[in-house]
N, C-alpha and C positions, 0 to 999 in steps of 0.2 A: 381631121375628117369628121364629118356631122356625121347626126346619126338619122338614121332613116327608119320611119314608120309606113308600115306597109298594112294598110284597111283593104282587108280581101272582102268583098261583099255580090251579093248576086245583080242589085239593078241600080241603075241612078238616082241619088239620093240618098241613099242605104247609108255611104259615106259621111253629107252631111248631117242623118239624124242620128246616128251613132258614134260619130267621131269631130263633128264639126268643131265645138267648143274648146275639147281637147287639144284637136287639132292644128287650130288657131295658133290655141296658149302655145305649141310648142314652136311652132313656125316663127313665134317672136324672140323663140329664145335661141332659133339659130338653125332648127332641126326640121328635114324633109317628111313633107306628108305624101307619101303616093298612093292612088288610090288605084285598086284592082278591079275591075268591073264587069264579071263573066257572062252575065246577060245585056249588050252593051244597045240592046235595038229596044229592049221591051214592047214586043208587037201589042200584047194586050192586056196595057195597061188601062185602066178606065179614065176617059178627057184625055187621049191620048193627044199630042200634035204631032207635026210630020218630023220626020229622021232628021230633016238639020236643022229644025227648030229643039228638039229636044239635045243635038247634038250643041248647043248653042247654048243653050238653058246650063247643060252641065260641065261647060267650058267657063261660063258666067260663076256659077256657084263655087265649082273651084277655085276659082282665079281671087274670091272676093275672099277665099279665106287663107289665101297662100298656099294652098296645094300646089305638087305639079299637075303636071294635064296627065289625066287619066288614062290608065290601057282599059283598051278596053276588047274581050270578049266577044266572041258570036255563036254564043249556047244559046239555044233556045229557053223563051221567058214560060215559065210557069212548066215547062218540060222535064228541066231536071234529071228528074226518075228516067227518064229515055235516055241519059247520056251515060256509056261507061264511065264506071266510079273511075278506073285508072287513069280516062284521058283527061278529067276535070285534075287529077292530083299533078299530073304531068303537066297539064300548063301553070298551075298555079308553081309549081319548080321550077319553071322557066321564069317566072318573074321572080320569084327568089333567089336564083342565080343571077339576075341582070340588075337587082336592085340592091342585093348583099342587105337586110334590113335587119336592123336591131329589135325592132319590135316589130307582133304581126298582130291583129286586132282584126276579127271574122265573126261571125251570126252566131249565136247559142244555140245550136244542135236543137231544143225543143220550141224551137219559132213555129209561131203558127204557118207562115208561109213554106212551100216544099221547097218553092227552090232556096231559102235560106240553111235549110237543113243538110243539104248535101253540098252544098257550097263550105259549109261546116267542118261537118265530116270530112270531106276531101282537103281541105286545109289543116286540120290537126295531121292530117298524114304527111302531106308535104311540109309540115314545119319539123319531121325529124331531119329533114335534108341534110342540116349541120351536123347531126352525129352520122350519118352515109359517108359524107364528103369533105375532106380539109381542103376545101376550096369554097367552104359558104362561110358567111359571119357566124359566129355563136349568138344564138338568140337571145336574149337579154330578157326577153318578158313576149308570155301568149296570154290576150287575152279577150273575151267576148262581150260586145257589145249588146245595147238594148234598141231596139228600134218599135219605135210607137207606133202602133195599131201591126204590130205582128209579136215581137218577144211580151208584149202584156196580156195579149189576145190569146196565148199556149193555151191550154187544158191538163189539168193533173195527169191525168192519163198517158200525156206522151212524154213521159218521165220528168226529172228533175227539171224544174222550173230556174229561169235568170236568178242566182241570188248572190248580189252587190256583196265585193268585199274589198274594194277600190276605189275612191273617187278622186277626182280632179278638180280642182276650184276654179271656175269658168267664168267668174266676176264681169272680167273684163271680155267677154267674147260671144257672151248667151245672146244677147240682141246681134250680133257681125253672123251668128251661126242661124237664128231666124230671117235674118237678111238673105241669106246665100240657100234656105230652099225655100226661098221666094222666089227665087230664079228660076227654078222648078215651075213651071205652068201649070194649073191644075193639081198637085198637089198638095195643098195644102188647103184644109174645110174649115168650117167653121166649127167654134164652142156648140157640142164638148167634147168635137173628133178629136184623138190623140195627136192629128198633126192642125191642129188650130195654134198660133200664136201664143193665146193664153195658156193650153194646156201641155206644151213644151218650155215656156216658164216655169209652170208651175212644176212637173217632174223634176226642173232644176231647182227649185226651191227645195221641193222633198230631198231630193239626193244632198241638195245641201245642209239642210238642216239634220239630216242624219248622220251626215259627217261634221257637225260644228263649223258652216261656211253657208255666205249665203245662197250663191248656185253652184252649182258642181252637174260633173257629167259621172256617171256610175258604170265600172266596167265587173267583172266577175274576171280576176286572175288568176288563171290555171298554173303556168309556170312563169316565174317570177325571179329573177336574177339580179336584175338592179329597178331601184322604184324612179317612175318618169318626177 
């Protein structure tokens, strides 16, 4: 039975800048990327297009890097803070139940964006499921992603900052993972926005050269059981 990587993230996209590369790499080696996507409309995003051009956009971007197709959500975008913490943990359990995942991979609690935060939050809670219940996979590894122009953009002040103690060597996948949010309309600015081309290169350089490789994707792992 393969193993299944479950990216809980709050908008479309979220998946590819944080998990794309990774992703990819594992998708070759055998292994399911699902991807969880609790705000699935983003009414107000900026250069927004219409619902099924966007819906199309992020069926394209998964599809180019061996995802499955996405669940998705309909929390409201940038709201968040409006939704009971418990019905955000209770659905993200419903896809933990229906996906049984070996690994969970969700936003760093001090994202600058809110709905990253409680998408967080709410997901560290629903990943004890397996000690609840002998009926979920045992988790194998949690752990949080970096996503350009919100985990870089935090502030000291709203606690403990992303700090990499993980990477993954992305060689072969860093141009397939800038391909696929490309697909993404409007998304992506020009040098030296952190979602330019060059400038998601180049964080893969950094990550890689701080772990001896030339690109790598950097994740911060909280629990850790067996290494991807």
């Amino acid at each position: 039975m393969r193993n299944v990587n479950l990216v809980v993230v709050a908008h479309p996209d979220d998946e590819i800048l944080g998990f794309g590369g990774a992703g990819a790499k594992l998708v070759t080696k055998g292994e399911s990327v699902q991807a969880v996507i609790l705000c699935g409309n983003v009414n107000a995003r900026d250069r927004r297009p219409t619902d099924e051009q966007l819906y199309q956009d992020m069926l394209a971007a998964n599809k180019k890097l061996g995802f499955e197709v996405p669940v998705l959500g309909t929390f409201p975008n940038i709201k968040m803070n409006t939704v009971d913490h418990l019905s955000i943990v209770q659905f993200i359990e419903k896809q933990i139940m229906e996906f049984q995942p070996n690994r969970i991979f969700t936003h760093h609690p001090s994202d600058l964006n809110d709905d990253h935060v409680h998408v967080s939050k709410a997901c560290l809670a629903a990943s004890r499921l397996y000690q609840r219940r002998n009926d979920v996979t045992p988790l194998q590894c949690l752990s949080f992603i970096e996503i350009q122009s919100s985990t870089d953009w935090s502030y000291e002040y709203q606690g403990a900052k992303f700090s990499a103690n993980h990477f993954v060597e992305i060689n072969d996948t860093i141009d397939k993972k800038i391909e696929a949010l490309s697909c993404y309309r409007g998304v992506m600015r020009d040098f030296p926005h952190p979602r330019s081309p060059e400038a998601l290169k180049g964080l893969a350089a950094y990550r890689g050269g701080q772990s001896g490789q030339l690109y790598a994707e950097a994740f911060q792992t909280i629990l850790l059981r067996e290494f991807i």
